[in-house]
N, C-alpha and C positions, 0 to 999 in steps of 0.2 A: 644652345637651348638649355633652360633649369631646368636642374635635375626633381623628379617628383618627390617631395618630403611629407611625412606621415601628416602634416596639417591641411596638404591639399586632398588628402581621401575625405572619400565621403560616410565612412563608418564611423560613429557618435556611439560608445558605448550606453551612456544614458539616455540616448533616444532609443536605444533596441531594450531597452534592461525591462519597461514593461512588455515589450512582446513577446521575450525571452521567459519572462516569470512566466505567464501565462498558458505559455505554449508547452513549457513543464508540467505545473497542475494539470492542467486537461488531458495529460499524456500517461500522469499515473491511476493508477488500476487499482490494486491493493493498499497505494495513499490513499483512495479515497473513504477510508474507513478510520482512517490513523486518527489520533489525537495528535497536533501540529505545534510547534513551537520553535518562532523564529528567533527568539533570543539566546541562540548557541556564539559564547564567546572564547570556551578553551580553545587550544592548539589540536591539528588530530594527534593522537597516540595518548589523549589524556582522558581517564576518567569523570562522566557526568553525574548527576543523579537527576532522574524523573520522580519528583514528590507525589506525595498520594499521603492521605488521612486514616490511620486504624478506627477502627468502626467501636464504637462506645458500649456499655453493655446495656440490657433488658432493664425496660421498667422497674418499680420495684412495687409493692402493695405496703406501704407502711402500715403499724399500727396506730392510731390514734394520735398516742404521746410520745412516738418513733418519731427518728429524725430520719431523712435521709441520705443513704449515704453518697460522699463526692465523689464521681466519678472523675475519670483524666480523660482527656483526648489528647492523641499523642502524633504524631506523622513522623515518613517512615519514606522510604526513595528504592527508584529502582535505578542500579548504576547500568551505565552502558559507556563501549569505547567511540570518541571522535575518529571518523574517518575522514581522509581526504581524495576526491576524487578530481580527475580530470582530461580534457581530450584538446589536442593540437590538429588544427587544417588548415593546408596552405593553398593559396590560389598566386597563379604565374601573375605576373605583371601584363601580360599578354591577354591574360583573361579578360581584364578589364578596360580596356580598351575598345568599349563601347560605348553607349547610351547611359545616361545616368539613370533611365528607370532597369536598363539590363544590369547593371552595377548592384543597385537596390534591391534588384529580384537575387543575386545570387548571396550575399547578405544573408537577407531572409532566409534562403535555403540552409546556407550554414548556421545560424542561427538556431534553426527552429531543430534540425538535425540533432544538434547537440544536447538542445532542452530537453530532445526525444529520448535519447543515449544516457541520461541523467536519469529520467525518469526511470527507466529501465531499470539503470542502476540498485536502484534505490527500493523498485518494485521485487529485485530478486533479493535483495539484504532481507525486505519484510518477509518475503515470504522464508526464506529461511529463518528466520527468527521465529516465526508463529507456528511453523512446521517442526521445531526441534525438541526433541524430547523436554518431557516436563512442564510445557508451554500449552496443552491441549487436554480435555476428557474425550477417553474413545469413547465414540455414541454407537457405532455401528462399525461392526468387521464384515466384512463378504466370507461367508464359508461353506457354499456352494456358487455354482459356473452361474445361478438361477439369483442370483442376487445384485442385480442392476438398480440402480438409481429410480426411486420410486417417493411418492409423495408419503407412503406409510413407511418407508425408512427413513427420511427427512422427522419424519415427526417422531419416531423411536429415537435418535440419534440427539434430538433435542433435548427428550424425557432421563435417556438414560445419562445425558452430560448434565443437562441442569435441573431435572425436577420441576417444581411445579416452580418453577423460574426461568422455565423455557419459553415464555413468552416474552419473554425481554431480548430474544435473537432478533439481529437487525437486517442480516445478511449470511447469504449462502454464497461462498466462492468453488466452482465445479467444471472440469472439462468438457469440450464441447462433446465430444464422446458418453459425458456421465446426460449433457443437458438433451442428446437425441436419444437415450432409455427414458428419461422423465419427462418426455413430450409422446413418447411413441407407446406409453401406457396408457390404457382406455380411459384409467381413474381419475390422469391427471386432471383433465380439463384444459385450462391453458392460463399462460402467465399474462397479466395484466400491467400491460407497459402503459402508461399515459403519459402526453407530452408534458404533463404539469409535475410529474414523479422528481423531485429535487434527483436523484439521479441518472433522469430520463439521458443526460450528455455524458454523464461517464463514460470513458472505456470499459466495453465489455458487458454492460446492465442489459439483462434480457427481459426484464420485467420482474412483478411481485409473486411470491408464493407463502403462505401461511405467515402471511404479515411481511414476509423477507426481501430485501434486494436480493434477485438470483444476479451472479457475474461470472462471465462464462472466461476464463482464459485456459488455454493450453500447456502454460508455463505449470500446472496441478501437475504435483508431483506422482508417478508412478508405482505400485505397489508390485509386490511377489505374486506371479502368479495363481491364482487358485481355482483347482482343477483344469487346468489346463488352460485357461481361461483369462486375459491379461486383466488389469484394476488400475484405478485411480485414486486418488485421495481427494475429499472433498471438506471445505472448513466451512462452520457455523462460528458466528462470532454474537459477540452483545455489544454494546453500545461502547468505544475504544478500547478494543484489543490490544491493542498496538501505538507507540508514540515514535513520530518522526523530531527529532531535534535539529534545525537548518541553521545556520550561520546565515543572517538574510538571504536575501538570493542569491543564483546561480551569478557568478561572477563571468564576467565575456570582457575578454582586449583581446587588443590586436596591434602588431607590430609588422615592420617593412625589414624584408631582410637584402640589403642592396646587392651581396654577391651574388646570391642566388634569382635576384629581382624578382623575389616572392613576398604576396602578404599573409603574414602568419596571424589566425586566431585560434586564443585559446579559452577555455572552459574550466572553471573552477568551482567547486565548490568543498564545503565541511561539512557533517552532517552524525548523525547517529539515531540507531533503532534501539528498540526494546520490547517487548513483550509483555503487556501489563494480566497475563492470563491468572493467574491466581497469587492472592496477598493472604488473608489470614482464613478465611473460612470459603465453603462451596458455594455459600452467595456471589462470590466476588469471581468465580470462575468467567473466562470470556470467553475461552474458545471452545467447540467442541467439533473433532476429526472424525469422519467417516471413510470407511474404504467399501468399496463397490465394484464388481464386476463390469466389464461393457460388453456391449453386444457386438462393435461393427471397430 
């Protein structure tokens, strides 16, 4: 009998490669705020830069017979390192020695697994990146056990990070612990999810509050206690906080390995973050950090 060779599987890297992208986006959380860019071509361990424009100076009031003067506009970049990531899984030969739609379903499963495990990835880079000193204005500190997550700290936290530019916050990211004190206040009212909300499918979107995407994950970093009292950290952003750099998509093969009569896939991708939180003045601020008590 012939022996089975990798042309008679039934796994088609570029017939999975959109279900694969796909299943990544939808799986990240804190991407979904990023500014995106597929056209990463260094190697990982090499430096990139994320461009961005210096901001021009103030009108001027000439006199009469004044000229005015030229101004420059200049740009300017934020470096970030190439990472390389990826994950190996192997299924017996034995496995598949079913049904071609049983074949397909377990594919998928690995497949989709992996885009999950990517996303992840990628969703704790951001967050350490936007969480790391430097990269944030504190809005608000908890400094009594009485200081839980409330809609009139949410709006201090805005004012004291960005001033009367706090209305250009796009998005609240907050533990579910911070998001049951700011539902379980009388003032709040309640958040306004609507299925038309662009990010009614996100991961994590609990609905609007003072204009804001609320998104609730767990992964919110934990603070020092105060007063006895344990805290979370909660982030306000503006409009791309953060830039993700990808090397097209997630790359996915698969090879036969005969000793072991297993079929091996693997997971690849390049990629790089940054933090685009502040460039030359406090207009351009993006993020602002909150820390808050919980109650349960």
């Amino acid at each position: 009998m012939a022996a089975t060779v990798a042309a008679d599987f039934v796994f088609q890297p570029k017939v999975w490669k959109d279900h694969v992208a796909a299943y990544f986006d939808d799986k990240l959380l804190f991407g979904a705020l990023a500014l995106r860019d597929d056209t990463l071509m260094q190697a990982p361990g090499t430096t990139i830069n994320f461009p961005y424009f210096e901001q021009i100076g103030a009108v001027e009031e000439p006199l009469e017979s004044a000229a005015l003067a030229v101004d420059n506009i200049s740009d300017n970049s934020f470096s970030a390192t190439v990472k390389e990531v990826g994950k190996a899984v192997g299924v017996k030969k034995k496995a598949f020695k079913v049904s071609a739609a049983q074949t397909d379903r377990i594919i998928q499963e690995i497949t989709s697994q992996m885009a999950r495990r990517h996303a992840e990835k990628i969703d704790d880079d951001l967050l350490a990146e936007f969480s790391g000193v430097g990269n944030y204005q504190d809005g608000f500190t908890a400094t009594g056990a009485s200081d839980t997550m409330s809609v009139e700290r949410v709006l201090r936290a805005k004012i004291v990070a960005f001033g009367d530019h706090q209305e250009d916050a796009i998005a609240i990211q907050m533990h579910s612990k911070q998001l049951y004190d700011l539902m379980a206040a009388s003032s709040t009212g309640f958040l306004k999810a609507d299925a038309t909300d662009p990010m009614f499918d996100q991961p994590g979107f609990a609905g609007r509050l003072l204009g804001m995407a609320v998104f609730v994950s767990d992964k919110m970093p934990a603070g020092s206690q105060v007063a006895s009292t344990d805290t979370h950290y909660a982030f306000i952003h503006k409009m791309s906080p953060y830039g993700i750099m990808l090397k097209q998509d997630m790359e996915i093969e698969s090879d036969y390995d005969l000793l072991n009569r297993e079929w091996v896939f693997t997971s690849n991708q390049w990629y790089a973050v940054k933090s685009f939180h502040a460039k030359i003045s406090a207009l351009d601020y993006k993020t602002a950090r909150m820390l808050t008590t919980v109650s349960i």
